[in-house]
Every structure is written in C-alpha cells, then in structure tokens.
Steps between C-alpha positions, in 0.01 A plus 500: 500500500604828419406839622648855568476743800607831421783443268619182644425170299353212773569172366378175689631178444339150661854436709853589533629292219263666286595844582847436484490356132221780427758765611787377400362497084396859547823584659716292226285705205568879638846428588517369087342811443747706654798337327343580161524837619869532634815317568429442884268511759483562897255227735465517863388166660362477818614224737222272695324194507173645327741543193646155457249324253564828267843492532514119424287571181720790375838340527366202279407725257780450233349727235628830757860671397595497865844594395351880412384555816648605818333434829422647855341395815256753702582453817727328810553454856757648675779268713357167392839258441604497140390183456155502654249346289278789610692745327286624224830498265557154614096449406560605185825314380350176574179585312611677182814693497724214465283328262490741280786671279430841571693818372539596885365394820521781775469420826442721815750436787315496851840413681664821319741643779398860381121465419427848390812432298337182364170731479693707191649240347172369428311801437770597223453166327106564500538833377762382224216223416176639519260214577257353220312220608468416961350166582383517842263366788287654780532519863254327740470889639526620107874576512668526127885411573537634830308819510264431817191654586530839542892494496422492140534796303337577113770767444786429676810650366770176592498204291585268752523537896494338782197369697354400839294206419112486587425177740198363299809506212739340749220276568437401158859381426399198809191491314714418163680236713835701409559554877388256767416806755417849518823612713725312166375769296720810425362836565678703267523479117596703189216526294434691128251797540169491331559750244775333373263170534255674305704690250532164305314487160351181591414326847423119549342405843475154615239477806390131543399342831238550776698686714517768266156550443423849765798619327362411134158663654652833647762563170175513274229641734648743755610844367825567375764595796806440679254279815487239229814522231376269252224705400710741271554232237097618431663790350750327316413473112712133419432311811340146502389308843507169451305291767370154598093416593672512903638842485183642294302328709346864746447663180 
C-alpha cells in the first residue's frame, strides 16, 4: 500500500523481508539514476537492527557501480572499545562496507583523542561531498541519527556534534538486544545534524517492527517540531517511509 502525508511517500509492506527487498529496488534505481548524471555520488547509511534486511538486499544487488560511490555513517557513540560490535562503524563493516567495493568508506571515530578535532575532520569531508541519497531509520522516541527530542534542532548551524543521549533511546539499544542492560549503554555520541540529514536529494527510511509503531504514528500525525524530530521528513520533497503491517499498525 502506498500513500503520502504531506510530501512524504508512506509505503507499507506485509513484513520486514518485504520492506527490505521493496526498499532496497527503489534505492538501487535512484542511486542508477544518479550515476547517469555524474561521475560519483555521496550515501549516508544509518547503523541499526531495523536496517539489516535492506542492507542485506542492497549489497546483493550486483547491477550497482559501488566502486563510484563513497560512503558515510550518521552517527556513533563515544568511548565504546574499537572493537565493540556496538559501534555503529563496526555495524556497518560487517553489513555492507566490506562487501562492497566502494570508492570510499568514511568512518566517524568515537575513540578520537581530540573529538572536536575529529568533529572537523568529518564535517570537511561532508562539506567536500555534499550528500545525495541518506538511508535511514526512526527512533522509538522519533530520533533521526541522534538528534533527540527537543535536543534536535531544524536549523542548526554544525554538521555534526556531540550529544547526550535520551533514555527511551538508551533504552531502545537493550530493546535491539545490542546491549544486555541499560547502564551498558553509552551516553554520549557524535551524531550528523538534521539539516545536513535533510539536505540530501533523496531519503530512504526503513521503519519495520511493532515497537516502532507510536513512533511511525507521531512522525505522520503530530505537527512538525523539534518534541518529535522525525516529523520534518513531512517537509522533505524525495523522502520514502518504508514500513511493515506491525509498525503501520496505530495508523
């Protein structure tokens, strides 16, 4: 089923399998698109659980030029060991970027030993790159990256910062089985800002699963503000919310 709110295209698939494939076709056809159009483009991938079945269908797709495309990830925790397997970075290696032969894969460094420093490093490579197409998810409180409820802000002039995170988004990583408790989970993180988020020509967003489904509810129905982040891709004119019958399911 298909349907729009505001701008933003609503597409609901029967399960996660489904919306993964479903996704991952659209995503593989804009990002041909683009490379009609010039020599390289810019992607942002987010890093969690709800974006596994897309990922799995995108890096089988062999009909994508992988090697004209350099690639980013939108957010990470700060002091996790390098090796963690919650490290977003580490999230995303194991998922796509070593499966793929991409022109670049940049990676933010959470255990930088000058963050701020490691803040302009990576805001120089987004501004040298300008981002074309972000595959993302939402937050159980309707986070995008890491911009929480009302630390969130629609016009903020960094591109990425640092961030206290929200407990029902601490929560959510036990939820997501990637910590076993609460206290495991880091506070702090370096996120990317929403207008650079939502600067992208094209967004992708992968929602599936029931415990999604007040945040699937308030992104579409409440009005557009910083209490509930997710509802600015309403304004955004290329975004697509993909979403499974259990996180549709209190519309």
């Amino acid at each position: 089923m298909t349907t729009t709110y505001q701008n933003l295209n609503v597409i609901t698939l029967a399960d996660r399998q489904a919306l993964g494939a479903k996704a991952a076709a659209n995503a593989a056809a804009t990002i041909k698109k683009l490379l009609n159009e010039k020599e390289q483009i810019n992607i942002i991938f987010a890093a969690a659980p709800s974006q596994s079945t897309f990922l799995e269908s995108l890096k089988n797709d062999n009909s994508i030029v992988w090697e004209r495309i350099n690639a980013f990830h939108m957010d990470e925790y700060l002091g996790l060991p390098a090796g963690a397997s919650q490290s977003f970075g580490n999230f995303l290696k194991e998922a796509i970027f070593a499966h793929a032969n991409f022109r670049s894969v940049n990676y933010i460094d959470g255990n930088a030993l000058d963050i701020n420093k490691e803040r302009e490093r990576y805001a120089n490579l987004l501004s040298d790159n300008k981002p074309d197409i972000v595959f993302m998810g939402i937050g159980e409180n309707t986070h995008l990256a890491f911009n929480e409820p009302f630390q969130a802000d629609f016009n903020d002039p960094e591109i990425i910062k640092i961030v206290t995170l929200d407990p029902v988004c601490r929560q959510q990583q036990v939820n997501d089985d990637c910590f076993k408790r609460l206290e495991d989970v880091p506070v702090k993180a370096l996120t990317l800002t929403i207008p650079v988020l939502v600067a992208a020509k094209y967004i992708f967003c992968m929602v599936p699963g029931i415990n999604k489904a007040d945040a699937v509810r308030k992104t579409l129905n409440e009005p557009v503000s910083v209490e509930f982040p997710s509802t600015i891709l309403r304004e955004h004119h290329n975004a697509t919310l993909y979403l499974d019958t259990q996180s549709a399911s209190l519309l």
